[in-house]
C-alpha positions in Angstrom: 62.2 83.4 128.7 61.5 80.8 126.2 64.7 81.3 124.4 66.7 80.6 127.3 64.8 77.2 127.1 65.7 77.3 123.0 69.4 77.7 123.2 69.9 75.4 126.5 68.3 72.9 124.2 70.5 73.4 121.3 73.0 73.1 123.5 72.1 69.6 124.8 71.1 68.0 121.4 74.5 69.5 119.9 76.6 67.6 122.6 74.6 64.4 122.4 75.2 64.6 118.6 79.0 65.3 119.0 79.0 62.6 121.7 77.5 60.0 118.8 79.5 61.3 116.3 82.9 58.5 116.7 86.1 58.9 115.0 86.6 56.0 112.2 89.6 54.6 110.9 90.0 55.0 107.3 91.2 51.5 106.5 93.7 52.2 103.4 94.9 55.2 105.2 98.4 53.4 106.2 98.6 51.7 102.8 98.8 55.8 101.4 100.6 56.9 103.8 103.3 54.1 103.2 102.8 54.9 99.0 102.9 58.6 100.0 106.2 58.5 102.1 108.4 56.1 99.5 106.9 58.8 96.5 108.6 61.6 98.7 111.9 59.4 99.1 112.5 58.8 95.5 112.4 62.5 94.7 114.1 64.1 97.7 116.7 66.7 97.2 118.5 68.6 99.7 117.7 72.2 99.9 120.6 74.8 98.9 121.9 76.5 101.7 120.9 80.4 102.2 125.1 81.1 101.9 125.0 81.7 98.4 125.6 85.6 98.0 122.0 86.8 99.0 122.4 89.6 101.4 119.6 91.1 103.3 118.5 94.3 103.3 120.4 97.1 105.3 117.7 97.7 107.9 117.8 101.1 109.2 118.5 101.7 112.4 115.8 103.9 113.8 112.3 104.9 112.6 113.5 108.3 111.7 116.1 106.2 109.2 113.5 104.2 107.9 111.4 107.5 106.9 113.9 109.2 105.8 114.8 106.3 103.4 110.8 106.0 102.5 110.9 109.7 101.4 113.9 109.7 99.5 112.5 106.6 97.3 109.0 108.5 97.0 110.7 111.6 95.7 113.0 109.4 93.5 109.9 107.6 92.3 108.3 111.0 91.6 111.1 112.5 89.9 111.0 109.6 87.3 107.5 109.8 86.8 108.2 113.4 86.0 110.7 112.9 83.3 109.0 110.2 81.9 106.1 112.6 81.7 108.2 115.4 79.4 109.4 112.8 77.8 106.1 112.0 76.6 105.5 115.3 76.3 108.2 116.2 74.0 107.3 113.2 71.4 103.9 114.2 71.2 105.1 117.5 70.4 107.2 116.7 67.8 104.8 114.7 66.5 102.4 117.5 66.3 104.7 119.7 64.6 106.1 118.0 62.1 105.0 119.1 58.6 102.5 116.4 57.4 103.7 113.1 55.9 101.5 113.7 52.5 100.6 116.5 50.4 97.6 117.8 49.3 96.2 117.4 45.4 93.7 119.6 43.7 90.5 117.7 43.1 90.6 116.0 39.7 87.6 115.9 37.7 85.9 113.1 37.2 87.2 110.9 33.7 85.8 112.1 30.3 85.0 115.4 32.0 86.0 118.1 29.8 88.9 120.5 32.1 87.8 124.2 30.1 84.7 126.1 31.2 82.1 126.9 29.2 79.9 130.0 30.1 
């Protein structure tokens, strides 16, 4: 089974090539990190604490809670969109109700046209 032999030898040149591979020091590494760290402690501020009037959630106390709660905001969320709907509804109604906001003229003749009728 010749790729048996194929994957044991993929194997074997992976792990000599991590085996070569050596870890290197970045040599300015400690002069950033010292630039980085006195940057950060010019500009620290303390964080707020959480006491400042946030309350969580009420969790509810059983899963029969929680859907009940899920259902009631659905249906709440439905009846809006329903309203909102007749709403809508209602405007375009009125809108295609209402009398027009011009009137209609006659055709005039064109000028120099003479307005009796000859036979």
């Amino acid at each position: 089974m010749s790729w048996k032999r194929d994957l044991d030898a993929l194997i074997e040149s992976t792990m000599e090539f991590v085996n070569e591979v050596k870890p290197r020091a970045i040599p300015e590494m400690t002069v950033a990190m010292r630039a980085a760290e006195q940057a950060l402690a010019k500009t620290w501020k303390p964080i707020p604490s959480v006491t400042t009037g946030f309350t969580p959630p009420a969790l509810p106390t059983s899963e029969r809670d929680e859907i009940r709660q899920r259902v009631s905001n659905f249906k709440a969320h439905q009846q809006k969109l329903a309203r909102e709907r007749e709403q809508y509804y209602l405007e375009m109604k009125a809108k295609m109700m209402a009398p027009p906001a011009f009137t209609y003229c006659k055709k005039a003749s064109p000028p120099g046209a003479s307005t009796t009728k000859t036979r």
